[in-house]
Every structure is written in structure tokens, then in C-alpha cells.
mmCIF file of the N, C-alpha and C atoms, coordinates in Angstrom:
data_MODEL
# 
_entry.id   MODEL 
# 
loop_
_atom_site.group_PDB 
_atom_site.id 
_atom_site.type_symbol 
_atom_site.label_atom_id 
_atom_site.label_alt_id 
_atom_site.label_comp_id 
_atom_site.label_asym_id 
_atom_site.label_entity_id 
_atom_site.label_seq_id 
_atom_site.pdbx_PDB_ins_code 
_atom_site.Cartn_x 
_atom_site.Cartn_y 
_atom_site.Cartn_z 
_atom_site.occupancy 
_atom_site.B_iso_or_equiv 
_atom_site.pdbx_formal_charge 
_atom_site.auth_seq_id 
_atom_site.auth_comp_id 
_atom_site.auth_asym_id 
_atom_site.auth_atom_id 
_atom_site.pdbx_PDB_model_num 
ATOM 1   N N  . UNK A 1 1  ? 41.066 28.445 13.802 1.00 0.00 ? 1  UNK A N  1 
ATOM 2   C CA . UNK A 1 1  ? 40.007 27.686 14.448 1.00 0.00 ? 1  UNK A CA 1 
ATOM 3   C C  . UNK A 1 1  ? 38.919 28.660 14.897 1.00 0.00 ? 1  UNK A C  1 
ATOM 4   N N  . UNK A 1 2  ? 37.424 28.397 14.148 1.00 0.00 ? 2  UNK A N  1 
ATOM 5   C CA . UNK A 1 2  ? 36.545 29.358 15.067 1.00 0.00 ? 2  UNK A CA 1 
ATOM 6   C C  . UNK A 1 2  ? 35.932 29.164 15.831 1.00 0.00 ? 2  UNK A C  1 
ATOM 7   N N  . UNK A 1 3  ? 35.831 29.953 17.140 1.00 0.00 ? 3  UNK A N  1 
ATOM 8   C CA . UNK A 1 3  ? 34.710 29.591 17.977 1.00 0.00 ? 3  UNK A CA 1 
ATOM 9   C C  . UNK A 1 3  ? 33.492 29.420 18.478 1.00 0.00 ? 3  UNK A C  1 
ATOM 10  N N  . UNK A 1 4  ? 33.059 28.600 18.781 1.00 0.00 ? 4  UNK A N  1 
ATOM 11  C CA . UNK A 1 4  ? 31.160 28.800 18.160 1.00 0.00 ? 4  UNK A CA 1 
ATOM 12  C C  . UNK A 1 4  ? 30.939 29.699 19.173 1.00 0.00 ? 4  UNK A C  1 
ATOM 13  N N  . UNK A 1 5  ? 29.809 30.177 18.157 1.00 0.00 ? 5  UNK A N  1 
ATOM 14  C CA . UNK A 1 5  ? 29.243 30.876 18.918 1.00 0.00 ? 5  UNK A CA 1 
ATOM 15  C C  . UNK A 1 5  ? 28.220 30.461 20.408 1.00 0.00 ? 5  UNK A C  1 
ATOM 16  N N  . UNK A 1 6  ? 28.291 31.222 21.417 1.00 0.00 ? 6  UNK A N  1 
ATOM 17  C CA . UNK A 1 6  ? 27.262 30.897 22.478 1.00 0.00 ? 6  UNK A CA 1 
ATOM 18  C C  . UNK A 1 6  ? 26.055 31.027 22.426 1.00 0.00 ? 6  UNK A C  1 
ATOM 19  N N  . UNK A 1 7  ? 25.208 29.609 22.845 1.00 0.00 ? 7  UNK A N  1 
ATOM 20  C CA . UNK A 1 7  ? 23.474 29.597 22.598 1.00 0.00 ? 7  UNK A CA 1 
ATOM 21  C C  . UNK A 1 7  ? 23.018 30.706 23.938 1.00 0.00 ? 7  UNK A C  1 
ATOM 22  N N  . UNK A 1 8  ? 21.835 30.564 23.372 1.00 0.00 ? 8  UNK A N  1 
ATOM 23  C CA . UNK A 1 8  ? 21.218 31.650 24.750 1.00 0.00 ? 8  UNK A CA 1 
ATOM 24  C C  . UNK A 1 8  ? 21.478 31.255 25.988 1.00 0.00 ? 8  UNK A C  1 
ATOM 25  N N  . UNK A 1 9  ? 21.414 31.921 26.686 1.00 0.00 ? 9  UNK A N  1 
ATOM 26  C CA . UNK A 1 9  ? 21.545 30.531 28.353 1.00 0.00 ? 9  UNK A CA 1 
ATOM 27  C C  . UNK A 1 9  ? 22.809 30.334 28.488 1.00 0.00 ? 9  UNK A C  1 
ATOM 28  N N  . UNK A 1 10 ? 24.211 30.335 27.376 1.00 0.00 ? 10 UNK A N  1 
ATOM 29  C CA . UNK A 1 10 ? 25.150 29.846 27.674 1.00 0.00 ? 10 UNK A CA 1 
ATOM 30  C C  . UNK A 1 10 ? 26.166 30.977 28.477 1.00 0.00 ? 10 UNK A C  1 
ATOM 31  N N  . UNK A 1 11 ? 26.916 30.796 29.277 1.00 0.00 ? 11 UNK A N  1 
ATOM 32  C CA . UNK A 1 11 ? 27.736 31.597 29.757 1.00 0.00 ? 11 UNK A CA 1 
ATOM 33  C C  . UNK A 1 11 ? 29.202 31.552 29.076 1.00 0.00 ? 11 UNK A C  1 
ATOM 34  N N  . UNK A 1 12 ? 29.717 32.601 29.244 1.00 0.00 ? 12 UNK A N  1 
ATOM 35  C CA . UNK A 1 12 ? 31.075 32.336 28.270 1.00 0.00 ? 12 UNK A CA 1 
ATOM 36  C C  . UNK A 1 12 ? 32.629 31.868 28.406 1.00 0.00 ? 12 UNK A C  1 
ATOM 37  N N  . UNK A 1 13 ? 31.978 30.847 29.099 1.00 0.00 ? 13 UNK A N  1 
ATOM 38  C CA . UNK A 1 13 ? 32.668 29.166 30.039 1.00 0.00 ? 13 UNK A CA 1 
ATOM 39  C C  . UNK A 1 13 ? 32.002 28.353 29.190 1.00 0.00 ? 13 UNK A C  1 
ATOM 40  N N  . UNK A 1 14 ? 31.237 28.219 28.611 1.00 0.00 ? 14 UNK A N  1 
ATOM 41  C CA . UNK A 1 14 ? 29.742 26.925 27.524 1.00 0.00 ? 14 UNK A CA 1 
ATOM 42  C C  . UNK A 1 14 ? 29.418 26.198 28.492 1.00 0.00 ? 14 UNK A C  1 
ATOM 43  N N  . UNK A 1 15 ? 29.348 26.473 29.996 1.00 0.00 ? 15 UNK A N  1 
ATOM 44  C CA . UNK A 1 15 ? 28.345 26.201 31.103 1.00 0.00 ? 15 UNK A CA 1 
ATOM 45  C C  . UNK A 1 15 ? 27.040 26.715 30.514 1.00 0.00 ? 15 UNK A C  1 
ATOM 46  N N  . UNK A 1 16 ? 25.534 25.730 30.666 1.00 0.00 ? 16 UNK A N  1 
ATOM 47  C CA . UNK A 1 16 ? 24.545 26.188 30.455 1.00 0.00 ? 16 UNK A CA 1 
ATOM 48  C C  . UNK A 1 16 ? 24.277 27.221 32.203 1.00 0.00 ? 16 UNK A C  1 
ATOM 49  N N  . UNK A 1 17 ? 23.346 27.592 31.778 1.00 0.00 ? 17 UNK A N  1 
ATOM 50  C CA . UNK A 1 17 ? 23.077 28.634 33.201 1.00 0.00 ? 17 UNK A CA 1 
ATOM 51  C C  . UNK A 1 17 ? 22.148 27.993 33.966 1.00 0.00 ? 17 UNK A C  1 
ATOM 52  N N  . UNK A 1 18 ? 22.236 27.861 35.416 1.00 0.00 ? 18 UNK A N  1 
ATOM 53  C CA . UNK A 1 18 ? 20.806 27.152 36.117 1.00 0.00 ? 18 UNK A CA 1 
ATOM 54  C C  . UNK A 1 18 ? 19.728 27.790 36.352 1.00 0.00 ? 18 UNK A C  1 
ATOM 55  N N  . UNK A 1 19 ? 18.755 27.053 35.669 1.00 0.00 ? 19 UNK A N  1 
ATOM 56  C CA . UNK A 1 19 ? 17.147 27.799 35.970 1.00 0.00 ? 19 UNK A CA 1 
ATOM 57  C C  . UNK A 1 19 ? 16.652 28.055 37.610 1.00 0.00 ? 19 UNK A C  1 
ATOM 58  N N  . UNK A 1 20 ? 16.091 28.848 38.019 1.00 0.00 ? 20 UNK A N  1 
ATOM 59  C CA . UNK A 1 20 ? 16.225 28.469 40.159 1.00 0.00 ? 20 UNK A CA 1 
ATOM 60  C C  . UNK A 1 20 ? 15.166 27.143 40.010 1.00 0.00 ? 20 UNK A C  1 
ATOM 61  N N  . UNK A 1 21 ? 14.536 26.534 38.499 1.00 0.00 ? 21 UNK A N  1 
ATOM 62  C CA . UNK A 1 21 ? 13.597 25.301 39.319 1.00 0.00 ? 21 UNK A CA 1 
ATOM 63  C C  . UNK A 1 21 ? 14.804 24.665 39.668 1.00 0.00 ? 21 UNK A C  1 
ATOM 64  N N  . UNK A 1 22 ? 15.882 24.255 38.852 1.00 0.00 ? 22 UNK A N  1 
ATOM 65  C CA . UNK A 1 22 ? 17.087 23.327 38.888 1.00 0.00 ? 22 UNK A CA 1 
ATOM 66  C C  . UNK A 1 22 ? 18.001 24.040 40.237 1.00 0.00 ? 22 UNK A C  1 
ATOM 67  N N  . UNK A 1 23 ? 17.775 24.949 40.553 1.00 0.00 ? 23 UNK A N  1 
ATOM 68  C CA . UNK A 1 23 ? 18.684 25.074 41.621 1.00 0.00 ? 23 UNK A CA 1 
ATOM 69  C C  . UNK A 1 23 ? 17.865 24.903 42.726 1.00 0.00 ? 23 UNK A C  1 
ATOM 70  N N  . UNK A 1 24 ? 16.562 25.118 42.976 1.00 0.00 ? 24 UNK A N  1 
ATOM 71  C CA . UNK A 1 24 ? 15.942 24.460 44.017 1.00 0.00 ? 24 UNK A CA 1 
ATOM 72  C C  . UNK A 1 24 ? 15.770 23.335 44.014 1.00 0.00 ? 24 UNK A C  1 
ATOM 73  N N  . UNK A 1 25 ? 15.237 22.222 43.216 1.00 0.00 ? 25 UNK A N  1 
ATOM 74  C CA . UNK A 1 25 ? 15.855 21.008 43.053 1.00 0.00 ? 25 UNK A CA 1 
ATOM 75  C C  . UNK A 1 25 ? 17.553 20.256 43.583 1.00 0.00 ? 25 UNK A C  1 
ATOM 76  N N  . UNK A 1 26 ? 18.525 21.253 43.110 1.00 0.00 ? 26 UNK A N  1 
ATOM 77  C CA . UNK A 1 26 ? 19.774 20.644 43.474 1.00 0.00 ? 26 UNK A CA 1 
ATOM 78  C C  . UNK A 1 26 ? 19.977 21.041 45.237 1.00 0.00 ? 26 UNK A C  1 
ATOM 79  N N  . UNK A 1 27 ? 19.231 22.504 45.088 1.00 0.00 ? 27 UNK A N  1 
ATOM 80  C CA . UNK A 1 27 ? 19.439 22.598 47.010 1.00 0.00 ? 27 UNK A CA 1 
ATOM 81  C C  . UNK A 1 27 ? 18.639 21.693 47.423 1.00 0.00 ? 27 UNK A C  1 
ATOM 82  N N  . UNK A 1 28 ? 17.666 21.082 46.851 1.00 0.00 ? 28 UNK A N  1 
ATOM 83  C CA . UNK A 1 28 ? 17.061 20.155 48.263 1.00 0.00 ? 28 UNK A CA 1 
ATOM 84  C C  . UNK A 1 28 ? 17.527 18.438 48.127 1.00 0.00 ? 28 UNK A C  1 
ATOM 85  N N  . UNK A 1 29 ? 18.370 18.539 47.061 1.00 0.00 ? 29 UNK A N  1 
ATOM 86  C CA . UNK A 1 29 ? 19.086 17.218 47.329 1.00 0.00 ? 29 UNK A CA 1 
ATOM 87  C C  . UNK A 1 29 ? 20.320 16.913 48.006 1.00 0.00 ? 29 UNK A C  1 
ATOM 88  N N  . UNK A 1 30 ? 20.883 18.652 47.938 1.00 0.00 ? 30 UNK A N  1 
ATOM 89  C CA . UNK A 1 30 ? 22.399 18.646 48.888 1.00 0.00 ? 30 UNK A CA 1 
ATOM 90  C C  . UNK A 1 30 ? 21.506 18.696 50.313 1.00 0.00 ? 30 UNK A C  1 
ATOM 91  N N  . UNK A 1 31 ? 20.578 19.130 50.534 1.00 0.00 ? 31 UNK A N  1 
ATOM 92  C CA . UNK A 1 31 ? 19.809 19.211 51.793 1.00 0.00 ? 31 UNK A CA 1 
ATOM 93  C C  . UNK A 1 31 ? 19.186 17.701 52.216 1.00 0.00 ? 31 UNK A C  1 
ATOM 94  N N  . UNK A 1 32 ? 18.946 17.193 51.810 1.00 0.00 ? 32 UNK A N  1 
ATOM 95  C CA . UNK A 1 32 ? 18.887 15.426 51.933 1.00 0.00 ? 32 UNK A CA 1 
ATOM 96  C C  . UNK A 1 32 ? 20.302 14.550 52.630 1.00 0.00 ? 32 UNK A C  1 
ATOM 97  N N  . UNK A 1 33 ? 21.165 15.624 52.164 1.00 0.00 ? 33 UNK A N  1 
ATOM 98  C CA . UNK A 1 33 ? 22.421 14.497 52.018 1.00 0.00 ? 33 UNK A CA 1 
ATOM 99  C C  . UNK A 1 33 ? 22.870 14.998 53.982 1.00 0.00 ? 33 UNK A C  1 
ATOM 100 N N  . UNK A 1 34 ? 22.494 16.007 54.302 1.00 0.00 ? 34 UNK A N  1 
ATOM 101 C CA . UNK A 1 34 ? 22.782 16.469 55.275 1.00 0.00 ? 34 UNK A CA 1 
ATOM 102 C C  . UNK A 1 34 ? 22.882 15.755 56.691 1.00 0.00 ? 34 UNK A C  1 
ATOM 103 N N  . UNK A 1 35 ? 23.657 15.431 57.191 1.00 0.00 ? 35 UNK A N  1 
ATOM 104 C CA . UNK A 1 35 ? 23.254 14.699 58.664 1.00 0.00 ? 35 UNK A CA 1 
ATOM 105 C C  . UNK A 1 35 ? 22.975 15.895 60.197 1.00 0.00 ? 35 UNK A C  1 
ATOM 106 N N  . UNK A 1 36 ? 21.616 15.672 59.954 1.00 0.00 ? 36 UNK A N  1 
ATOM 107 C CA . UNK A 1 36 ? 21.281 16.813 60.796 1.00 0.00 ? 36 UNK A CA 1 
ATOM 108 C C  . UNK A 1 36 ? 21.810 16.310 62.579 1.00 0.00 ? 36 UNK A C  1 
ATOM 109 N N  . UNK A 1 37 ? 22.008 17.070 63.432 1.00 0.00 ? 37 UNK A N  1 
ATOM 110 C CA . UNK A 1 37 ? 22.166 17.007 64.996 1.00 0.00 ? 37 UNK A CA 1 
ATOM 111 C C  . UNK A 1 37 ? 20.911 16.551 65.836 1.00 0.00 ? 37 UNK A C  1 
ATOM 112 N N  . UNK A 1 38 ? 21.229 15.297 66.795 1.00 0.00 ? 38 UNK A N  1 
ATOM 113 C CA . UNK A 1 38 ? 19.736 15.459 67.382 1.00 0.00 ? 38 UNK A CA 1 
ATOM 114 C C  . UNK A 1 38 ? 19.770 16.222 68.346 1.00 0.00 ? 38 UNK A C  1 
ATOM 115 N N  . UNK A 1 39 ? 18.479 16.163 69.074 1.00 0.00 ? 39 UNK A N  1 
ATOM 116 C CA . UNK A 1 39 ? 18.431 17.128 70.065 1.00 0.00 ? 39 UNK A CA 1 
ATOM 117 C C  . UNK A 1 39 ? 19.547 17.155 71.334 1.00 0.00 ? 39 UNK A C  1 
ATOM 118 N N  . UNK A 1 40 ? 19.812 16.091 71.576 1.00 0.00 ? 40 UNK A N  1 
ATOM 119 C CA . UNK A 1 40 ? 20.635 16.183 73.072 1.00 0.00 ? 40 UNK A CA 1 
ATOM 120 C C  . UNK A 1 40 ? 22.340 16.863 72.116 1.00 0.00 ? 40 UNK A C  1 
ATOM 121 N N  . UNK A 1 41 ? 22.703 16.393 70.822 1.00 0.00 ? 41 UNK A N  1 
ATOM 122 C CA . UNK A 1 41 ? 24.078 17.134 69.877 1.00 0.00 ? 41 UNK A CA 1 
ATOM 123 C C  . UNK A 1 41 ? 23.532 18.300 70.054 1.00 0.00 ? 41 UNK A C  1 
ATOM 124 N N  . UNK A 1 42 ? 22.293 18.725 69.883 1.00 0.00 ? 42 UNK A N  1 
ATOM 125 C CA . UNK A 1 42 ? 22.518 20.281 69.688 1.00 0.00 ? 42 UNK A CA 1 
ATOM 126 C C  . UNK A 1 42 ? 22.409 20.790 71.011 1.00 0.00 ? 42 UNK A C  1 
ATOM 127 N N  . UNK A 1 43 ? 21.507 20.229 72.381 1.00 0.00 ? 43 UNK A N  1 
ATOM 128 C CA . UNK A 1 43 ? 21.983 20.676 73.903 1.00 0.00 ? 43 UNK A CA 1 
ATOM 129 C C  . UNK A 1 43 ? 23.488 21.035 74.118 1.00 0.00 ? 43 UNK A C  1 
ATOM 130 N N  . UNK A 1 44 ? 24.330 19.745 73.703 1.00 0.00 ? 44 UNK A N  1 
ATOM 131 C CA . UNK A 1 44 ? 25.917 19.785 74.334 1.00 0.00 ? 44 UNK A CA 1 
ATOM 132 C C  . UNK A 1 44 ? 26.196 20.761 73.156 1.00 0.00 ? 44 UNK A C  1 
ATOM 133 N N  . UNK A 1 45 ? 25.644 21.126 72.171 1.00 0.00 ? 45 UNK A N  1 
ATOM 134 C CA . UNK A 1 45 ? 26.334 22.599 71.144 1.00 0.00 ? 45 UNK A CA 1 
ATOM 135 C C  . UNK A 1 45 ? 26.260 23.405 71.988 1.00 0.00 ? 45 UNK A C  1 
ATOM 136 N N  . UNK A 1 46 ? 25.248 23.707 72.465 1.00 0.00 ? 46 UNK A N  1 
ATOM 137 C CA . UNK A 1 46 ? 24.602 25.505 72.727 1.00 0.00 ? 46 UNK A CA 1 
ATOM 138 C C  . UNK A 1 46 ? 25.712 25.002 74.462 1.00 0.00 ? 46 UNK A C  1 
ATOM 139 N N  . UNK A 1 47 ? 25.565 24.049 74.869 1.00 0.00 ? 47 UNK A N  1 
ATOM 140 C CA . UNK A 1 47 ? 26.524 24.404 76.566 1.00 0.00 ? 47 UNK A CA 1 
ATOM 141 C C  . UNK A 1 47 ? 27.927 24.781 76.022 1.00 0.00 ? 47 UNK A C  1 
ATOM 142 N N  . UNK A 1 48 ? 28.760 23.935 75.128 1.00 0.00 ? 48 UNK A N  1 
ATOM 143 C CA . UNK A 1 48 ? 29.891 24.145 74.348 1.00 0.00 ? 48 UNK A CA 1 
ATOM 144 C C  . UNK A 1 48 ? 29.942 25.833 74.136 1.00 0.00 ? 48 UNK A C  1 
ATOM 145 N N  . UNK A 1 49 ? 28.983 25.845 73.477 1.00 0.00 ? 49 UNK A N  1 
ATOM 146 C CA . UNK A 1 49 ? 29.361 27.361 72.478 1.00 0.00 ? 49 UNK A CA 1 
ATOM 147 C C  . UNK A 1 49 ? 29.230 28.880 73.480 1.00 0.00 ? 49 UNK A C  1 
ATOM 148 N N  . UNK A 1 50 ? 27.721 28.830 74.860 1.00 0.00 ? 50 UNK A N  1 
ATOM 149 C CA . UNK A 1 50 ? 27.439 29.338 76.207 1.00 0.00 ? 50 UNK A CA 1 
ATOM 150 C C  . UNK A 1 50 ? 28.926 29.450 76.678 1.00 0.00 ? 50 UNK A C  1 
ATOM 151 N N  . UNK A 1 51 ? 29.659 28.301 76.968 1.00 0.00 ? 51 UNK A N  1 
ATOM 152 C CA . UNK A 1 51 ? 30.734 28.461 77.689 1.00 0.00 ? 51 UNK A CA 1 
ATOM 153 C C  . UNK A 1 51 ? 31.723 29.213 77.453 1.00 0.00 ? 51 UNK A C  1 
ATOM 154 N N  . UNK A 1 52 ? 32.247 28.855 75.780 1.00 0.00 ? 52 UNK A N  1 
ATOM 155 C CA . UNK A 1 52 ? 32.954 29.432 75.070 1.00 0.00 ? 52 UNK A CA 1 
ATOM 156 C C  . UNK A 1 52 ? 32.869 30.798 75.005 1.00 0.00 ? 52 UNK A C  1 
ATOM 157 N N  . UNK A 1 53 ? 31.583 31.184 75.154 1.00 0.00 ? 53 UNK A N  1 
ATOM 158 C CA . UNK A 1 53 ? 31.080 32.727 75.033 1.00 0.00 ? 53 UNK A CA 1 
ATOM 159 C C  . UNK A 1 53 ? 31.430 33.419 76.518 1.00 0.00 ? 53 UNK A C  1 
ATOM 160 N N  . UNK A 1 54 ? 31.352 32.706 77.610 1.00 0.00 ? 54 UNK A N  1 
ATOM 161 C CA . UNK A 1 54 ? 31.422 33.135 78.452 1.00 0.00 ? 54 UNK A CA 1 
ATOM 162 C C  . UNK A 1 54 ? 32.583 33.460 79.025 1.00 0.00 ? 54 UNK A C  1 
ATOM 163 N N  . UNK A 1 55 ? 33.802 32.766 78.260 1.00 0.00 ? 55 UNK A N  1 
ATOM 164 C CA . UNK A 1 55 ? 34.504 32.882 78.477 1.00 0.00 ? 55 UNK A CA 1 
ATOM 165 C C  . UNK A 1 55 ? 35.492 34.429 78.099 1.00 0.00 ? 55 UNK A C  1 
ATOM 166 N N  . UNK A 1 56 ? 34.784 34.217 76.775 1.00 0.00 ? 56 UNK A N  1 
ATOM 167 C CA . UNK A 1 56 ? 35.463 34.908 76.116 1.00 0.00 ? 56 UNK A CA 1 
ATOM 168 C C  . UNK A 1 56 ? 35.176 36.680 76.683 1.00 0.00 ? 56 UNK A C  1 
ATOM 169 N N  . UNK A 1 57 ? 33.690 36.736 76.906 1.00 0.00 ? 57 UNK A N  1 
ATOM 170 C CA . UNK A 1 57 ? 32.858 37.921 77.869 1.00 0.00 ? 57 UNK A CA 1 
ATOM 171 C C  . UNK A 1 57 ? 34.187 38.219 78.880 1.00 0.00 ? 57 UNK A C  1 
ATOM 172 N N  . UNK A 1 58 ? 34.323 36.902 80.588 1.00 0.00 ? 58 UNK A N  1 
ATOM 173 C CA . UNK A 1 58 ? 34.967 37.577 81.131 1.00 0.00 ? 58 UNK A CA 1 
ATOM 174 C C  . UNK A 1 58 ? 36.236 38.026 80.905 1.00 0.00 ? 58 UNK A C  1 
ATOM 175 N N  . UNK A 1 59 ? 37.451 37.427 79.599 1.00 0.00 ? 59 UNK A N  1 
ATOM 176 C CA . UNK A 1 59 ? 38.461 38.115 78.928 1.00 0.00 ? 59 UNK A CA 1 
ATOM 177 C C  . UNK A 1 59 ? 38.382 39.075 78.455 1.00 0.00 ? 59 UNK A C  1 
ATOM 178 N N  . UNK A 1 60 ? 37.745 39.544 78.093 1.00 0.00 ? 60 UNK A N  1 
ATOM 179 C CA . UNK A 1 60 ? 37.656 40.846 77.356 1.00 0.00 ? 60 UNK A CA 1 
ATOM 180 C C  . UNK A 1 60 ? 36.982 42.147 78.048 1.00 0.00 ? 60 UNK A C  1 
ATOM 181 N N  . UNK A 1 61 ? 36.215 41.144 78.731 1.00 0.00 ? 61 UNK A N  1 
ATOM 182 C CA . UNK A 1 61 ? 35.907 42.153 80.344 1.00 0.00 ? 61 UNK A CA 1 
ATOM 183 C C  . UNK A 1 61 ? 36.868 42.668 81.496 1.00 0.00 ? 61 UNK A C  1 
ATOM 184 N N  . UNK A 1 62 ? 37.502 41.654 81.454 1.00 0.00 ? 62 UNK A N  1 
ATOM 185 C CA . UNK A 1 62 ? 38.686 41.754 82.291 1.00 0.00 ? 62 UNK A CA 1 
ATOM 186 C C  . UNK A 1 62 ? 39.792 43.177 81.468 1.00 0.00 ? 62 UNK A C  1 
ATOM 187 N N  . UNK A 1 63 ? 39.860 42.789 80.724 1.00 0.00 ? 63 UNK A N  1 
ATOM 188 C CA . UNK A 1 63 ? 41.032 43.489 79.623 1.00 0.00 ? 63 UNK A CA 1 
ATOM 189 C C  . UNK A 1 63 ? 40.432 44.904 79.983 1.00 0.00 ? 63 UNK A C  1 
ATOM 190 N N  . UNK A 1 64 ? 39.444 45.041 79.784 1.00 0.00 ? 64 UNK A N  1 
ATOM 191 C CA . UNK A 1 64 ? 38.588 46.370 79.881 1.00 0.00 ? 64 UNK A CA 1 
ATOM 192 C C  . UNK A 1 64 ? 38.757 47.164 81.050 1.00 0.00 ? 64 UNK A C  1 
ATOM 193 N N  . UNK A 1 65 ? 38.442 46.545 82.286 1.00 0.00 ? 65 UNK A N  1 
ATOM 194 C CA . UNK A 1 65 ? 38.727 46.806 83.505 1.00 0.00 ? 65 UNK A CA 1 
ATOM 195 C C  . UNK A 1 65 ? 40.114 47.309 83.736 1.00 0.00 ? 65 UNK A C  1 
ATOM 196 N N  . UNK A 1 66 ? 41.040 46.245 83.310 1.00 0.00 ? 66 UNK A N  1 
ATOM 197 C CA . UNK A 1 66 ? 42.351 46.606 83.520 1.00 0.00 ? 66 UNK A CA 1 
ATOM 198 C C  . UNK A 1 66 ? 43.181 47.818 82.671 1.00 0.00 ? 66 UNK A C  1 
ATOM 199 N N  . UNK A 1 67 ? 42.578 48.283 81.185 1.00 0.00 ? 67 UNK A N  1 
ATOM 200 C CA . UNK A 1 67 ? 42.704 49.382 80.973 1.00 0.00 ? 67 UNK A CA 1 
ATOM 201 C C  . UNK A 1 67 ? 42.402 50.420 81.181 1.00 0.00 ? 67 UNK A C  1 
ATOM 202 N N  . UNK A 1 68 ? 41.217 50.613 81.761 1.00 0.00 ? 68 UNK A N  1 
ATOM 203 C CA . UNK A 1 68 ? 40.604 51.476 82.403 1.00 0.00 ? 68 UNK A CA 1 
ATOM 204 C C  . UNK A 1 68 ? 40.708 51.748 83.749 1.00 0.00 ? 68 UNK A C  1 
ATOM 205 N N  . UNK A 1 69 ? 41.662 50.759 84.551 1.00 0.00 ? 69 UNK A N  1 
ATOM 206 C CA . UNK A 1 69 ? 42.002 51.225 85.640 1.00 0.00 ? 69 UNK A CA 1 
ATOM 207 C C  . UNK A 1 69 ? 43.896 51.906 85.484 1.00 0.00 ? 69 UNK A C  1 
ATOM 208 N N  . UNK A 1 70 ? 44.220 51.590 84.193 1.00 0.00 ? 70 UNK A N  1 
ATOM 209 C CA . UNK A 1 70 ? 45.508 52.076 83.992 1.00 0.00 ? 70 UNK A CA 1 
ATOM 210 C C  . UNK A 1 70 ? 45.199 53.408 83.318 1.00 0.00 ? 70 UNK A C  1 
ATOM 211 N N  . UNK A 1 71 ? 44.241 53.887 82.497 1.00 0.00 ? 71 UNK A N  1 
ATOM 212 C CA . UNK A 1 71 ? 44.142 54.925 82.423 1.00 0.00 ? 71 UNK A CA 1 
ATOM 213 C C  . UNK A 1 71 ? 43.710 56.001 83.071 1.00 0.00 ? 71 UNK A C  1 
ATOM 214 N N  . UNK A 1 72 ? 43.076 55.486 84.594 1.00 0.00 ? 72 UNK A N  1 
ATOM 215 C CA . UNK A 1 72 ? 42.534 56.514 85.347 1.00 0.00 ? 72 UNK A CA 1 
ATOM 216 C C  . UNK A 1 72 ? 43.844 56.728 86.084 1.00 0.00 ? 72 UNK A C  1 
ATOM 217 N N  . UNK A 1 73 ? 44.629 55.726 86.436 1.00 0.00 ? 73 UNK A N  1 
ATOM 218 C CA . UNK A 1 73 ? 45.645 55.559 87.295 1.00 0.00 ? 73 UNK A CA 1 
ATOM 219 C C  . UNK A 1 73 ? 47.188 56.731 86.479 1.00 0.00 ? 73 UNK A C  1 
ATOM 220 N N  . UNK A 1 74 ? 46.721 56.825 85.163 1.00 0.00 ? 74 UNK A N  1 
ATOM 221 C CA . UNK A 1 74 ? 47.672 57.561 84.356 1.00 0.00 ? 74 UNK A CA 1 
ATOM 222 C C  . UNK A 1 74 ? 47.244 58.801 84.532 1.00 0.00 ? 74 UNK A C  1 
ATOM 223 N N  . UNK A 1 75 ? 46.196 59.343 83.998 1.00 0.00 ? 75 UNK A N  1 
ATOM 224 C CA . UNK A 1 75 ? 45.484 60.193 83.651 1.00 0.00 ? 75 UNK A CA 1 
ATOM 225 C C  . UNK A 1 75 ? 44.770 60.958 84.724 1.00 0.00 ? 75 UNK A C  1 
ATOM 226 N N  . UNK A 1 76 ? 44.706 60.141 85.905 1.00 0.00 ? 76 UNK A N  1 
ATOM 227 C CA . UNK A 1 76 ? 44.000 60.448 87.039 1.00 0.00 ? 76 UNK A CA 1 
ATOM 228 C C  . UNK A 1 76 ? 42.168 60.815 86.996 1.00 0.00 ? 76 UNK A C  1 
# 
């Protein structure tokens, strides 16, 4: 059995290749499909995500402190 040969453009899958007009075209139709956040979804994001952050700051702050007071406490 032979295999044809690949046209220009073709990849060697016999996927044609996308031109960027066709891929800017296909991004702005997956971009259509999008359900964007309104403003007050994206307020309660950024307090959500602030908090989350803040949290995470004084854990790791903490952690910090507490090694550093075990290593002075070791080490003097």
C-alpha cells in the first residue's frame, strides 16, 4: 500500500496547517463563547484571592520567624 504523498501545508498527521488569518478567526470565536465576570464577580474575586494571599503571607511569615528564632536560639 503506498502512501501519498503530503501537499504543501500538510503536516505529517494530513492535518492541513492553520494560516494565523484562521487562527485569529478561530480565537475570536472561542473568545465569543466566553462568559465573562461582571464587575461586582470580579470585586468578590480580588477580596477571595487578597484574603487567600494574606493568608498565606502571615504562614509563611510566621514559619520564618519561627525558624529564625530557632536558629538564633541554636546557634546563638
Amino acid at each position: 500500500m503506498r502512501r501519498r504523498r503530503p501537499a504543501e501545508g500538510d503536516s505529517e498527521d494530513g492535518h492541513r496547517r492553520t494560516t494565523p488569518v484562521m487562527f485569529v478567526r478561530q480565537s475570536v470565536g472561542e473568545l465569543k463563547k466566553v462568559r465573562w465576570p461582571t464587575g461586582s464577580e470580579t470585586g468578590q474575586y480580588f477580596i477571595v484571592v487578597l484574603v487567600f494571599v494574606l493568608v498565606i503571607i502571615g504562614y509563611v511569615g510566621g514559619l520564618d520567624a519561627l525558624f529564625a528564632k530557632a536558629l538564633l536560639d541554636l546557634f546563638g
